[in-house]
C-alpha positions as CSV (number, residue, x, y, z in Angstrom):
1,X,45.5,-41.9,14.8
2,X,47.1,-41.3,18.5
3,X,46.1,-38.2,20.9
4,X,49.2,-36.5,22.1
5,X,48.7,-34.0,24.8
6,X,50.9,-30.3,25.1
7,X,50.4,-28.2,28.1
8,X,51.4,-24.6,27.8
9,X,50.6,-21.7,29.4
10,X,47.2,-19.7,29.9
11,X,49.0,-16.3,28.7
12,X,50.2,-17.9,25.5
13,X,46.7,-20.0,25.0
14,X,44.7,-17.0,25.3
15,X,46.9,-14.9,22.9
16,X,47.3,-17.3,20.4
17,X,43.3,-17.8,20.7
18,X,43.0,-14.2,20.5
19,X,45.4,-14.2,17.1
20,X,43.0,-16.8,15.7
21,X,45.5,-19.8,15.6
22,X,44.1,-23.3,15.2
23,X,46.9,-24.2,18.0
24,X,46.2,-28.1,17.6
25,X,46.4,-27.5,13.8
26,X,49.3,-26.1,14.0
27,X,51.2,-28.1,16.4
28,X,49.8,-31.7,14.0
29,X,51.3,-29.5,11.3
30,X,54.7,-28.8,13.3
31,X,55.0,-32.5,14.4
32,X,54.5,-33.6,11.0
33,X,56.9,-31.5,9.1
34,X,59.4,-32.7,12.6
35,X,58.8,-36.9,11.3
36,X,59.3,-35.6,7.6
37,X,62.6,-34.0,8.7
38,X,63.4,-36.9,10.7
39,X,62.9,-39.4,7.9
40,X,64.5,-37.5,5.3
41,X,67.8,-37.3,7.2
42,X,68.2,-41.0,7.7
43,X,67.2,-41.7,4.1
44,X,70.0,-39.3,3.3
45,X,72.4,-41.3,5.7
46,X,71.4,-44.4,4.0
47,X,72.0,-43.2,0.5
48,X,75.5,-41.7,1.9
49,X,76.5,-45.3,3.3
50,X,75.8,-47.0,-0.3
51,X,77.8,-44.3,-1.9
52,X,80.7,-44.8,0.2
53,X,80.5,-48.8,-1.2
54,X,81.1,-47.4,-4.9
55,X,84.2,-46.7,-6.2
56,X,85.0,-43.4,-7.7
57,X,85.4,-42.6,-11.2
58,X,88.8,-43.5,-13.0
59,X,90.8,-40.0,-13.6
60,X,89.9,-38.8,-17.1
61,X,86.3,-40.6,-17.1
62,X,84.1,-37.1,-17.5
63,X,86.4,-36.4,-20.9
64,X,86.4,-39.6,-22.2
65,X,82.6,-39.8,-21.9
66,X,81.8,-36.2,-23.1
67,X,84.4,-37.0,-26.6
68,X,82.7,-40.2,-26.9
69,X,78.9,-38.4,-26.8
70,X,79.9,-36.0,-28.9
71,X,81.9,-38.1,-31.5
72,X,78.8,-40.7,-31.7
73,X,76.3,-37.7,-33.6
């Protein structure tokens, strides 16, 4: 674990005190879903760049396949 430090202002402090918000709680929480965000987008970048290596499906390929499923029962 790493300590990261926020400073915000007393009038926001004090009202989200008197709200009864856990403000570290929720700003571990908001940094956390921020990495997951983060992490998800360059995984879908990465899955984007190896679709862009495979060739696209010859014209006629979905009805070919769908005949040949339903022909094999």
């Amino acid at each position: 674990m790493t300590v990261v430090s926020v400073r915000i202002d007393e009038k926001t402090k004090k009202i989200l005190e008197k709200a009864g918000v856990n403000i570290s709680k929720e700003v571990k929480r908001y940094l956390e879903e921020l990495a997951w965000k983060i992490e998800l987008r360059n995984s879908v970048r990465e899955f984007s760049k190896m679709l862009e290596s495979i060739p696209p499906a010859e014209d006629g390929f979905s009805v070919k396949s769908v005949r040949e499923d339903r022909e094999s029962h």
